[in-house]
C-alpha positions in Angstrom: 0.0 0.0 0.0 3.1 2.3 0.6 3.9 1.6 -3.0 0.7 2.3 -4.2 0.3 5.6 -2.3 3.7 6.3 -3.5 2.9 5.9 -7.1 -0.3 8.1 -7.1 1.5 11.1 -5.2 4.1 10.6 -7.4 1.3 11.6 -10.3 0.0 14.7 -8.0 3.3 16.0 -8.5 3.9 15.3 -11.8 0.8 16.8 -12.5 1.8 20.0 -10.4 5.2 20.5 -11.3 5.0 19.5 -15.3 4.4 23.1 -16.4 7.6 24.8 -14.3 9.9 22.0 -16.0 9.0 22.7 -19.4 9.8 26.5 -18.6 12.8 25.2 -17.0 14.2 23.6 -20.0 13.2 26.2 -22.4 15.3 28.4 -20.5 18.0 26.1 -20.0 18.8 25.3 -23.4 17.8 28.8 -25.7 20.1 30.2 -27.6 21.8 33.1 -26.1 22.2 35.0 -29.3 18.6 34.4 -30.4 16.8 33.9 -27.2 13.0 33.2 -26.6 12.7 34.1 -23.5 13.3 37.2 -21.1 12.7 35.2 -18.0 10.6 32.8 -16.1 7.2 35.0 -16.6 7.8 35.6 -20.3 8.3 31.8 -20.6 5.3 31.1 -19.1 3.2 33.6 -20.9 5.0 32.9 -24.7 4.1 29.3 -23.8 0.9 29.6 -23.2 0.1 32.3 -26.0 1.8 30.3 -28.9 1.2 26.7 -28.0 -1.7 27.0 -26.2 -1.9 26.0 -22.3 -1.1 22.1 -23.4 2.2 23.4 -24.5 3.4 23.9 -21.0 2.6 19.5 -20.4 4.3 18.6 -23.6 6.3 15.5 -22.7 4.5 14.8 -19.5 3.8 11.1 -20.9 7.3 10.2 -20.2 7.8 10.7 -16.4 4.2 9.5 -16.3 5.6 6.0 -17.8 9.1 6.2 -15.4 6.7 6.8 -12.1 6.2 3.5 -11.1 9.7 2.0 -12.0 11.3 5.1 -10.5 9.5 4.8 -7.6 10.2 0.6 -6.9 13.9 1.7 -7.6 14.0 4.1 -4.9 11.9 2.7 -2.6 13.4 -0.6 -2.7 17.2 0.5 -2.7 16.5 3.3 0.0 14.4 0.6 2.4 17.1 -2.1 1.9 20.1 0.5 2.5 18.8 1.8 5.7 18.0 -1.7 7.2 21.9 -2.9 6.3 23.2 0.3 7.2 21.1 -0.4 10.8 20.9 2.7 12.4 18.8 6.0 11.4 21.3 8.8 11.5 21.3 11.7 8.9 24.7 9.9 7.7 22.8 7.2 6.9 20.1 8.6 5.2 22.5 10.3 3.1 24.1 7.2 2.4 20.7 5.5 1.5 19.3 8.2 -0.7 22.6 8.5 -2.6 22.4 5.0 -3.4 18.8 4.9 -4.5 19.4 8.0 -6.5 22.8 6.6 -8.3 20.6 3.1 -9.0 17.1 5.0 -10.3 19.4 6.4 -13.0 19.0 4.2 -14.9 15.6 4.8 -15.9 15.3 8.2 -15.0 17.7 8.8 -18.2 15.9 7.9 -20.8 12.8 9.4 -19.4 14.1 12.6 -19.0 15.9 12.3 -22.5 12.7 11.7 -23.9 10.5 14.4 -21.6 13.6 17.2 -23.0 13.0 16.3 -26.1 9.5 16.8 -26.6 9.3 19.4 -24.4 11.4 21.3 -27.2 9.7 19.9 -30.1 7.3 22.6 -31.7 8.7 25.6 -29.9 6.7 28.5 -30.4 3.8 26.4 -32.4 0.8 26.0 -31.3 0.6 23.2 -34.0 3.5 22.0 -35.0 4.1 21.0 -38.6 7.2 19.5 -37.8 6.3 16.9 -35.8 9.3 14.6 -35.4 7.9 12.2 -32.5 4.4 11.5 -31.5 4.7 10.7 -28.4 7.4 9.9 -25.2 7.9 6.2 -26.6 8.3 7.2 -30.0 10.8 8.8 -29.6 13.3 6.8 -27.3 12.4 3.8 -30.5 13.6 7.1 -32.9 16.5 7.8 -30.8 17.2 4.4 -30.7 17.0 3.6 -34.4 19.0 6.5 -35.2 21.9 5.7 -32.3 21.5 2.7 -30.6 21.6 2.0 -26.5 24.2 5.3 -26.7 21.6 7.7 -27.8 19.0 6.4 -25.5 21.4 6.8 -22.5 22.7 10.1 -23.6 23.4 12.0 -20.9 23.8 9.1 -18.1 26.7 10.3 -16.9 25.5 13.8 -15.8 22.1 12.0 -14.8 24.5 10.1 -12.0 26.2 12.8 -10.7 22.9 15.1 -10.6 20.8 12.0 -8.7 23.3 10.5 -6.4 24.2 13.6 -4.6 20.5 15.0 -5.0 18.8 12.5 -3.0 21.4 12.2 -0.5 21.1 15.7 0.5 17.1 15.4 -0.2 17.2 12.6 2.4 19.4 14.3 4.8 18.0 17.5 5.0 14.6 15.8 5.2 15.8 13.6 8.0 17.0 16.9 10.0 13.9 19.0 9.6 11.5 16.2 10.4 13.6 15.9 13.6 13.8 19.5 14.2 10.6 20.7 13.7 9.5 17.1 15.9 6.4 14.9 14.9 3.7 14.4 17.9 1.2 11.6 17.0 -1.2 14.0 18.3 0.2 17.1 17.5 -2.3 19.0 15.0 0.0 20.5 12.4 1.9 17.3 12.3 0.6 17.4 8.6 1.7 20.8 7.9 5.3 19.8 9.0 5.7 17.4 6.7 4.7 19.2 3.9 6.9 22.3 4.6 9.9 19.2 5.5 9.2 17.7 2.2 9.2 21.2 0.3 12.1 22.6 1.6 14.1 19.3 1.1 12.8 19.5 -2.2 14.5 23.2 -2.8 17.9 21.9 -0.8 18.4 18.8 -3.2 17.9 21.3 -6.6 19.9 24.2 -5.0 22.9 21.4 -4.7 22.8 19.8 -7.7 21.4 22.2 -10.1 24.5 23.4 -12.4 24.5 19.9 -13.4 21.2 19.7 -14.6 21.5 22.9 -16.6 24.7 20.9 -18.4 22.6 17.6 -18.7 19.8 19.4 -20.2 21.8 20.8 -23.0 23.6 17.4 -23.5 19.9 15.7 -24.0 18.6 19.0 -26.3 21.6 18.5 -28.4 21.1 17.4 -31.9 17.6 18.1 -31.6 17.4 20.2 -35.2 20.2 17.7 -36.3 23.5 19.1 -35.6 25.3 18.4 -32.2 27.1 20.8 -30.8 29.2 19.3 -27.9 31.4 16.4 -27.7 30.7 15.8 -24.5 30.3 17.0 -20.7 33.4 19.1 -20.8 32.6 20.9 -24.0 29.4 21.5 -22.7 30.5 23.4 -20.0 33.3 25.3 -21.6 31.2 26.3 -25.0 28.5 27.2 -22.0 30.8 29.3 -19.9 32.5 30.8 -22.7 29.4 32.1 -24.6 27.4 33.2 -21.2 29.5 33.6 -18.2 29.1 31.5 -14.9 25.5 32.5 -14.4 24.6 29.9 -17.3 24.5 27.5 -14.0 21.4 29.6 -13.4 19.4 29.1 -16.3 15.8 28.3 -14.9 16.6 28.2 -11.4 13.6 30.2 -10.4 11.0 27.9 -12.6 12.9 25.4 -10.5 12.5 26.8 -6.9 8.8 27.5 -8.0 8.3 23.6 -9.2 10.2 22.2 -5.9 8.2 23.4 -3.0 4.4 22.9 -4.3 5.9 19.8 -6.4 6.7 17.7 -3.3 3.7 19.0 -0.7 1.5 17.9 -3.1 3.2 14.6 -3.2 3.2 14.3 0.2 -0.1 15.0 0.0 -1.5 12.5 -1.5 0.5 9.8 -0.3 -0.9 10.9 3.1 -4.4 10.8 2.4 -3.9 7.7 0.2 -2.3 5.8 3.5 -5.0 7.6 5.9 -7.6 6.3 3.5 -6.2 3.0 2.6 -5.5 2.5 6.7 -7.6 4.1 8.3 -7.1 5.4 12.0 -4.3 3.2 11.9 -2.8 5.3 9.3 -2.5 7.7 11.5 1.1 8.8 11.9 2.5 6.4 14.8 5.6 6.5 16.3 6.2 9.5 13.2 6.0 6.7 10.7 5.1 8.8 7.9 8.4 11.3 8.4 10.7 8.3 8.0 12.5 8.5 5.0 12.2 4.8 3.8 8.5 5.9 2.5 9.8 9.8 1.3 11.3 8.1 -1.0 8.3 8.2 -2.9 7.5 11.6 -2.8 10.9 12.5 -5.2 10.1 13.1 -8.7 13.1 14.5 -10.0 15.5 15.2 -8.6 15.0 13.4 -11.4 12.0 13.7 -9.4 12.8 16.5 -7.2 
């Protein structure tokens, strides 16, 4: 049942946060001599007036598909870390999210190659008459066709070093607010705790990780009108540097701050009332069993998740 609740608050914040991701990659990977975009408003609104309000969920089929698998991964590795590890210190929650983050890789690569991809597809259009995929599977099989198990993994390598560190600090800071701000089985803004915990460790995973994502999400962009630009990681980031100065590490951050907070209470959410629902008054948060990190697992969308 922890699973399942996982899984549907997982979709909540999907659902929620879909919009600010597309406005995050739009800003991430725009040209700086020709850019689209003033910032994260004029995103939003160019969005929205060209494409239509459907154009800010544009690849949301992907991370909809990787939910589930995503969502065993972490909860699995996470569970199974903690109980070898034996005791529940924040050094061990780091050490448990880190390695359900490095492992969840695996699929969150391809899903977020394929979510970046048609996120960018049509820009500007409200129908697009050059539509290369038609939908999140489509085009992994395209990507495949055209470059084999390397194009579908492309990217994989700044995917690892985003994640593992992401949901290490994700679990940690978690693990020290819950404790902080303490969890009372009868205390009446238990719920409110969590969700502010779960938002803000949301914010502290992006804020740590997030010049790697900018890099990642111009590795996975590339080649999308059929020329590739970098050669890799490195060139990435001196091309980037080079062309826009340092602060090209905070392309999007705002969109991304924006998505984290509401992104993760809504998960939270819902894997609440789920549990509550499924469990009745024994759902009811004993012994703070819904602040332990084994289950928040669940609630992280990107980093990947977050």
């Amino acid at each position: 049942m922890d699973f399942l609740a996982g899984c549907v608050g997982g979709a909540a914040g999907v659902l929620v946060g879909h919009p600010f991701d597309t406005v995050k990659v739009r800003l991430q990977v725009q040209s700086i001599d020709r850019p689209l975009y003033r910032g994260t408003y004029h995103c939003f609104q160019s969005i929205i007036r060209q494409e239509s309000l459907l154009g800010l969920y544009k690849g949301i089929g992907s991370p909809m598909m990787g939910l589930t698998f995503i969502n065993a991964i972490v909860f699995g590795v996470q569970g199974n870390t903690m109980r070898r590890l034996g005791h529940d210190t924040p050094l061990n929650q780091f050490l448990a999210g880190a390695a359900a983050g490095a492992i969840q890789s695996v699929i969150c690569c391809p899903m977020e190659l394929a979510k970046t991809r048609m996120q960018m597809q049509g820009t500007g259009e409200k129908k697009s008459t050059r539509k290369l995929y038609k939908n999140s599977l489509d085009c992994l099989v395209r990507i495949y066709n055209r470059e084999g198990v390397r194009g579908v993994n492309r990217g994989m390598v700044t995917t690892l070093i985003r994640e593992t560190p992401g949901f290490g600090v994700y679990f940690l800071a978690y693990d020290v607010l819950t404790r902080h701000l303490g969890c009372e089985p009868n205390d009446r803004y238990m719920i409110p705790k969590l969700l502010f915990c779960g938002g803000m460790a949301g914010i502290a995973s992006w804020l740590s990780t997030y010049p790697v994502d900018v890099i990642k999400s111009r590795l996975q962009a590339d080649g999308v009108g059929g020329v590739n630009q970098y050669s890799g990681i490195a060139d990435c980031v001196r091309q980037s540097v080079r062309r826009e100065g340092y602060m090209v590490f905070t392309r999007g951050l705002t969109s991304t701050l924006l998505r984290a907070f509401p992104v993760n209470a809504a998960t939270f959410a819902t894997v609440t009332l789920v549990l509550l629902y499924a469990r009745g008054e024994e759902a009811r948060p004993q012994e703070c069993e819904l602040a332990q990190p084994s289950q928040h697992a669940q609630i992280q969308t990107q980093p990947s998740s977050l």
